[in-house]
C-alpha positions as CSV (number, residue, x, y, z in Angstrom):
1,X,34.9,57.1,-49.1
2,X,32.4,54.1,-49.2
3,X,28.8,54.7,-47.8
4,X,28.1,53.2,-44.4
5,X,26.1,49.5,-44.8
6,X,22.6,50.5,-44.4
7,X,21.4,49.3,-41.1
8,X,20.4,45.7,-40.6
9,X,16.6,45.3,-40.1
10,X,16.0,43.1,-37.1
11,X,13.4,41.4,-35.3
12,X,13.3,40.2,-31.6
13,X,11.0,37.3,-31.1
14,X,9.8,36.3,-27.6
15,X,9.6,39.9,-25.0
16,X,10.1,37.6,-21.5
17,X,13.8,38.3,-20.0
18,X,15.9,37.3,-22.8
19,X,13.9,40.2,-25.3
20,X,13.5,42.7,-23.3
21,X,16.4,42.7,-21.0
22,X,19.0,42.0,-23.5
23,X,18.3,41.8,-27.2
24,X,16.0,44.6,-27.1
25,X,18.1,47.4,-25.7
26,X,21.5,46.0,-27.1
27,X,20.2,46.2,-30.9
28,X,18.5,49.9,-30.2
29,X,21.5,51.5,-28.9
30,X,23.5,49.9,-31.6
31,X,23.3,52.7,-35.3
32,X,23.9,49.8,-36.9
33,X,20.7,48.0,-36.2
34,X,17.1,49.0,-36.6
35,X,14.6,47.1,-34.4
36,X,12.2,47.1,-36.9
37,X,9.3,43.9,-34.6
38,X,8.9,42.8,-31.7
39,X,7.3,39.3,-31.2
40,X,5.0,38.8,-28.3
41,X,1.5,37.7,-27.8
42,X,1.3,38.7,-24.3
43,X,-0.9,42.1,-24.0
44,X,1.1,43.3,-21.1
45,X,4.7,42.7,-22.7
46,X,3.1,43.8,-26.3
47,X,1.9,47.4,-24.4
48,X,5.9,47.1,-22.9
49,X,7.5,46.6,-25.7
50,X,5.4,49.4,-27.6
51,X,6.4,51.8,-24.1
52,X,10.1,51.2,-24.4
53,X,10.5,51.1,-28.3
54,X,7.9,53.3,-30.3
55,X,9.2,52.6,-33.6
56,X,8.9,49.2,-33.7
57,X,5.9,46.9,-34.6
58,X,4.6,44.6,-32.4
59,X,3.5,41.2,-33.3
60,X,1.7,38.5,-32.0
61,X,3.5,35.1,-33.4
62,X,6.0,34.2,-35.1
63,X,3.7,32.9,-38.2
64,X,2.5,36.1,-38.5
65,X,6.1,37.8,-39.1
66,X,7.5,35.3,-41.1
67,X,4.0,35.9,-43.7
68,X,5.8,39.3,-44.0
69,X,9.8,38.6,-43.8
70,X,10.7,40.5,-46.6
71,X,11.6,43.7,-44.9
72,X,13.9,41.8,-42.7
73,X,17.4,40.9,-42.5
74,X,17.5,39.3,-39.0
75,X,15.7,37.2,-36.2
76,X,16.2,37.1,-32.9
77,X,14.8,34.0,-31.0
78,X,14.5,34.5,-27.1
79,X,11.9,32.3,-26.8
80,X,12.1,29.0,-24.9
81,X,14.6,26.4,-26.2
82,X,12.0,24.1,-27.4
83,X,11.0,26.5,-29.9
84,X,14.1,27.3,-31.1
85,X,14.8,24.6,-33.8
86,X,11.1,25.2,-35.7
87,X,11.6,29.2,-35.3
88,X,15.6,29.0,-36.4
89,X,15.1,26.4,-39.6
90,X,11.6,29.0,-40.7
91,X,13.5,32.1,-40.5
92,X,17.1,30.4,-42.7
93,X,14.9,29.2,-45.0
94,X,13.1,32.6,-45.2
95,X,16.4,33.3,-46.1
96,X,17.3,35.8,-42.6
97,X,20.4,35.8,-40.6
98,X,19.5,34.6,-37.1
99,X,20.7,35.0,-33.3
100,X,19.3,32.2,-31.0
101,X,19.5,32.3,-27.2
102,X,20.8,30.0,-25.3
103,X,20.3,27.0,-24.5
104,X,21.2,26.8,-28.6
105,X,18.5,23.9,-29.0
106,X,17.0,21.0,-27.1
107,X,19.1,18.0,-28.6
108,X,22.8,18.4,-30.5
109,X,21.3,17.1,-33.6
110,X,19.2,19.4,-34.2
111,X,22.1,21.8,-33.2
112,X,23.9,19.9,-36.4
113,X,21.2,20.0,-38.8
114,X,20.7,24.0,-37.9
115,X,24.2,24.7,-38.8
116,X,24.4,22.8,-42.0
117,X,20.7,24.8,-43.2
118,X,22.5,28.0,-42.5
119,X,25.7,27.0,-44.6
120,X,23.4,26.1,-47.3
121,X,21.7,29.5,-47.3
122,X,24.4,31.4,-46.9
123,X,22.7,33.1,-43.9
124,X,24.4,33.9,-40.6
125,X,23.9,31.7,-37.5
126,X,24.7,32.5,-34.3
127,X,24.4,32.2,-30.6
128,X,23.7,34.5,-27.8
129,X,26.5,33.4,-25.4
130,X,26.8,36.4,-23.6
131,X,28.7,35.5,-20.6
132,X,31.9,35.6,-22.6
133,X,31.9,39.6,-22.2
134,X,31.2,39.3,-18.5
135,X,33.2,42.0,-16.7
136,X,34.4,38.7,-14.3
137,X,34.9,36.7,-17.3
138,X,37.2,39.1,-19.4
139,X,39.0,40.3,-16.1
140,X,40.5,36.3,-15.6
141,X,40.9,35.9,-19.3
142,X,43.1,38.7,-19.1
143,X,45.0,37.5,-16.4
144,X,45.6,34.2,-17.7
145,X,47.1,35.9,-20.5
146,X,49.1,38.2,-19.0
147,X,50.9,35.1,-17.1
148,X,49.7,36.6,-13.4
149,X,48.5,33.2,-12.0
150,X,51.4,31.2,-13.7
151,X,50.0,27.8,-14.6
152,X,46.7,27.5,-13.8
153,X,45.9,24.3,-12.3
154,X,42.1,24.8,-10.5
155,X,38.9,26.8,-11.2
156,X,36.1,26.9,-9.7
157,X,33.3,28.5,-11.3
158,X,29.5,29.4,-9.9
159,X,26.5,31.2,-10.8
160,X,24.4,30.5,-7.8
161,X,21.3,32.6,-6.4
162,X,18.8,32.2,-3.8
163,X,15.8,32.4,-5.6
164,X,13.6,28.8,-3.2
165,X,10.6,30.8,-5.4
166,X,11.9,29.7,-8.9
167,X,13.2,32.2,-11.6
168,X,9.0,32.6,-12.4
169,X,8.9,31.9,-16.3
170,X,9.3,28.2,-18.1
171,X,12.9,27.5,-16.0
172,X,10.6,26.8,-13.6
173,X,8.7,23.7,-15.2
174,X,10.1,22.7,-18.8
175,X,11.6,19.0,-18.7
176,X,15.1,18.1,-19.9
177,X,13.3,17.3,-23.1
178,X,12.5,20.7,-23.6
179,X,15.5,22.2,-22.4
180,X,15.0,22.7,-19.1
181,X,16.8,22.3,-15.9
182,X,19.6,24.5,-14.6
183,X,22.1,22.4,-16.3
184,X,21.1,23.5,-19.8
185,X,20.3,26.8,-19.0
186,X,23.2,28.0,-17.2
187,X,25.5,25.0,-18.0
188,X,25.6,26.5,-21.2
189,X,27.1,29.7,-20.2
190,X,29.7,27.8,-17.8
191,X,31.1,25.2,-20.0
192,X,31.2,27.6,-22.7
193,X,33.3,29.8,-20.6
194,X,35.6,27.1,-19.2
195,X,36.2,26.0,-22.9
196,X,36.9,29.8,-24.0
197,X,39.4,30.2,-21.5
198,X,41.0,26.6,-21.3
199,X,40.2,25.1,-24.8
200,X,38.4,21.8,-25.6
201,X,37.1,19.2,-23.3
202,X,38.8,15.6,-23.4
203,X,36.8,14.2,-20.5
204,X,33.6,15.7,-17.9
205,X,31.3,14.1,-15.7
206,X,28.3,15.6,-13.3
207,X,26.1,15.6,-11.1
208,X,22.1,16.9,-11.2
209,X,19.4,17.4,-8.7
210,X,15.9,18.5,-8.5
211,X,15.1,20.6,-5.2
212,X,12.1,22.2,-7.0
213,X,8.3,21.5,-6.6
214,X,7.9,20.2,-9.9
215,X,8.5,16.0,-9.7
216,X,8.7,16.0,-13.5
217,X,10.5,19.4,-14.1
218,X,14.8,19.0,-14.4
219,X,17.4,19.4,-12.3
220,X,17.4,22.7,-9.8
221,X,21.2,22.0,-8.8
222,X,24.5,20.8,-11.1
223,X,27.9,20.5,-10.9
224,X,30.1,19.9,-13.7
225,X,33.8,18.8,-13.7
226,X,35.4,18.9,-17.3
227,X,39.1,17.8,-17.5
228,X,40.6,20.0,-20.6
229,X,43.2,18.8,-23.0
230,X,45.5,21.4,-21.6
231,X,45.7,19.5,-18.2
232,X,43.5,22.5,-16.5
233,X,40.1,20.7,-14.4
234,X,37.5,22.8,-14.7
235,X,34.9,22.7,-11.9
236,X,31.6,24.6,-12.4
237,X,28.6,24.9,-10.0
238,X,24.5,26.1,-11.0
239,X,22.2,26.7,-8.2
240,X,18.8,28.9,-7.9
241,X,18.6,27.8,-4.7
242,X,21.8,28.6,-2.6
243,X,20.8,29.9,0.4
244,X,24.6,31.1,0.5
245,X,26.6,31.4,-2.5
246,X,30.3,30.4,-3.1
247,X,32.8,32.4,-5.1
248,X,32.1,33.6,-8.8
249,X,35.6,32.1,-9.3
250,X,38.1,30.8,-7.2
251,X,41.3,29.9,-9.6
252,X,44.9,28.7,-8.4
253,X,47.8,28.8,-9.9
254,X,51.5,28.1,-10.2
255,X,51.9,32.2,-9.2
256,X,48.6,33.1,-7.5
257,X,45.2,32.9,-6.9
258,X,42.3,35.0,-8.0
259,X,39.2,35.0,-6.5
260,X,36.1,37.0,-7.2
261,X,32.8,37.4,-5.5
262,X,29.4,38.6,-7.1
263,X,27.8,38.1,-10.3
264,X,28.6,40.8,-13.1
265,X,26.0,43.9,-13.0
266,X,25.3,43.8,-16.7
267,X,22.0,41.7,-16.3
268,X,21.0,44.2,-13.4
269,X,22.0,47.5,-15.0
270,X,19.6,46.6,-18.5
271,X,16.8,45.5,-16.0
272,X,17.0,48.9,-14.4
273,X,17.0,50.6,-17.5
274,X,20.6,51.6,-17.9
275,X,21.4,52.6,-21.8
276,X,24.4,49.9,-22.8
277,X,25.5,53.6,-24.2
278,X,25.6,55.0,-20.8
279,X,29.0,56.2,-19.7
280,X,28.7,53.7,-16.2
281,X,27.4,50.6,-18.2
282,X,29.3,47.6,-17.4
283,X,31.8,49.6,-14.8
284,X,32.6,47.2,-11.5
285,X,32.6,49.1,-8.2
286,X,35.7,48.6,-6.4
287,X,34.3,47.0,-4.0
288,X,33.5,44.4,-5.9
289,X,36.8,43.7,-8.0
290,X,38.4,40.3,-7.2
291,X,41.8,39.4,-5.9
292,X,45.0,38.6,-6.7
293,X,46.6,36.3,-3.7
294,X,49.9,35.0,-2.9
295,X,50.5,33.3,0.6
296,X,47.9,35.4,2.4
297,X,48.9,38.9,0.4
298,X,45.7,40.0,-1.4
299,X,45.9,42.6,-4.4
300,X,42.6,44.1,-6.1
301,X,42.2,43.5,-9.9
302,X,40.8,46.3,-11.6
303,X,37.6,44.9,-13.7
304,X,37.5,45.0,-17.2
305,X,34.8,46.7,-18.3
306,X,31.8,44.4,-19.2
307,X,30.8,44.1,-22.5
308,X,27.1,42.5,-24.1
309,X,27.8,45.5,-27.2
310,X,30.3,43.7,-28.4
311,X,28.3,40.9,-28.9
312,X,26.1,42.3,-31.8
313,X,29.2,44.6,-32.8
314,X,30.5,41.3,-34.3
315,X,27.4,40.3,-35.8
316,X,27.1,43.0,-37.9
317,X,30.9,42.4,-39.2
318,X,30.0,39.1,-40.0
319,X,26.7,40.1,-41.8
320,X,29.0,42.7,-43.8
321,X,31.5,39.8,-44.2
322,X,34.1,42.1,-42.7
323,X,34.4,39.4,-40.1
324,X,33.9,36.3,-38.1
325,X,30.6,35.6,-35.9
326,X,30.6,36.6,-32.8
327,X,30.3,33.1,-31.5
328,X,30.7,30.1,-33.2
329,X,27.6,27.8,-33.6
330,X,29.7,24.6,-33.3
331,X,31.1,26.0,-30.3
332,X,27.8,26.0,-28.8
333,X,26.7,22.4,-30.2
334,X,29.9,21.0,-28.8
335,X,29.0,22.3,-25.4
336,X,25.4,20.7,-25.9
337,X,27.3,17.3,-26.7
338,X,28.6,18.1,-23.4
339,X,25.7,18.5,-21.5
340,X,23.7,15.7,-22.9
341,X,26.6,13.2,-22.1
342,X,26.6,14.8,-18.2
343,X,22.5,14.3,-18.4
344,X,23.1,10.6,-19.7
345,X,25.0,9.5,-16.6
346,X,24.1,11.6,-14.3
């Protein structure tokens, strides 16, 4: 019998939602990660992050870890997109595996030139595109495959909240050229999903607006129509500011339709505390499982169980070369082509 790898030394940079709602819980309850720094210069996030994870260290900025990688195997970069090229390229060449959040960068060139710097080192790059283990997400994906809709001809997709306040961080103000704007943020999670379940993307168009109270900040409102080589049209909505929201998904098909209500509860659960390790992480209530409709006849579909573990499951495969990444980085730069080509005609 061989010894179990040695647990992969990992450090979480930026402690706003993205570190401390996700990364940070999903790599402690994992054995094999050790959340060795945490990455904030915030006093009231740094006292937080000391609260919630004891044995980690807390730094102040990313220069600082980087003077004292070696100890390190891996990065994790929820920090706001415009920092993500600088922080990515510093920690490959430090030689470090990293995960960067979405959106993956702020232009699909410097999406290219992170991916060939990681090839070159040898080191792991990946991105954090979560949605794909959605509870929502995996319950359709399974129902496309099991042949229940027939051939599936429409979808609509939404994440839309009434938030008239902003989300309170930089969503709120960062320009397009920064990666901001509702399209990149949560555009990313939707066209990555659409492509996931429907495969690549021969022609798209959109349509952006800015409701917010910033003249100069991006688009508060999107839609997104992509046409997939597989003949399936793909419609996907982002709002923060829907006053009443439309259907997680509404899909027909040759068969049936499905139709779902509600965000999944992942998000939610880590916010309130919830171990991902927790027997009732990532279960759906009944009442909120979609349907399954034919001519007026509705059917619940028992949700699959939602999933951000498996996420950094796969990551540490692919760090022990036992397996592929968890998500492909040039799925996520082709999905920025996307978005930039919707923001150049929209």
């Amino acid at each position: 019998m061989g010894h179990a790898p040695a647990a992969i030394r990992t450090a979480v940079v930026g402690y706003g939602v993205s570190g401390k709602v996700f990364h940070a819980p999903l790599i402690a309850a994992d054995p094999r990660y050790s959340l060795d720094v945490i990455v904030t210069a915030d006093p009231h996030r740094a006292a937080e992050a000391a609260r919630l994870h004891p044995h980690a260290r807390i730094i102040p900025t990313p220069e600082a870890l980087f003077a004292h990688s070696g100890g390190l195997d891996l990065v994790i970069l929820g920090t706001p997109p415009i920092t993500h090229f600088d922080l990515a390229a510093t920690a490959i060449a430090h030689g470090l595996h990293v995960v960067v959040d979405k959106p993956f960068v702020t232009t699909s060139a410097h999406g290219a030139e992170l991916i060939a710097r990681a090839a070159d080192a040898g080191t792991q790059l990946t991105v954090f595109q979560n949605r794909r283990w959605d509870a929502d997400f995996l319950t359709l994906q399974a129902l496309i495959q099991d042949g229940a809709l027939g051939e599936v001809r429409s979808v609509e997709s939404r994440f839309e909240w009434w938030r008239p306040d902003g989300f309170g961080n930089w969503r709120d103000t960062a320009p397009l050229a920064e990666g901001g704007g509702i399209l990149h943020d949560l555009g990313a999670h939707l066209i990555d999903q659409a492509i996931q379940l429907f495969g690549p993307v021969e022609d798209c168009y959109g349509e952006t607006a800015n409701h917010g109270p910033h003249p100069d900040a991006a688009d508060t409102e999107a839609f997104v129509s992509l046409l997939h080589a597989s003949g399936v049209r793909t419609r996907l909505w982002m709002n923060g500011m829907a006053a009443r929201t439309g259907p997680r998904f509404h899909v027909l098909g040759s068969k049936a339709g499905y139709t779902k209500w509600g965000l999944d509860r992942q998000e939610p659960a880590l916010a309130a505390g919830m171990a991902p390790t927790n027997p009732a992480y990532g279960i759906e209530p009944r009442e909120s499982w979609g349907v399954l409709v034919v001519d007026g006849s509705a059917v619940p579909v028992p949700a699959e169980r939602g999933a951000y573990p498996r996420f950094y499951a796969g990551l540490a495969e692919a760090i022990h070369s036992r397996g592929p990444l968890p998500v492909d980085p040039a799925e996520s730069l082709n999905v920025m082509r996307i978005i930039e080509k919707i923001h150049a005609f929209a």
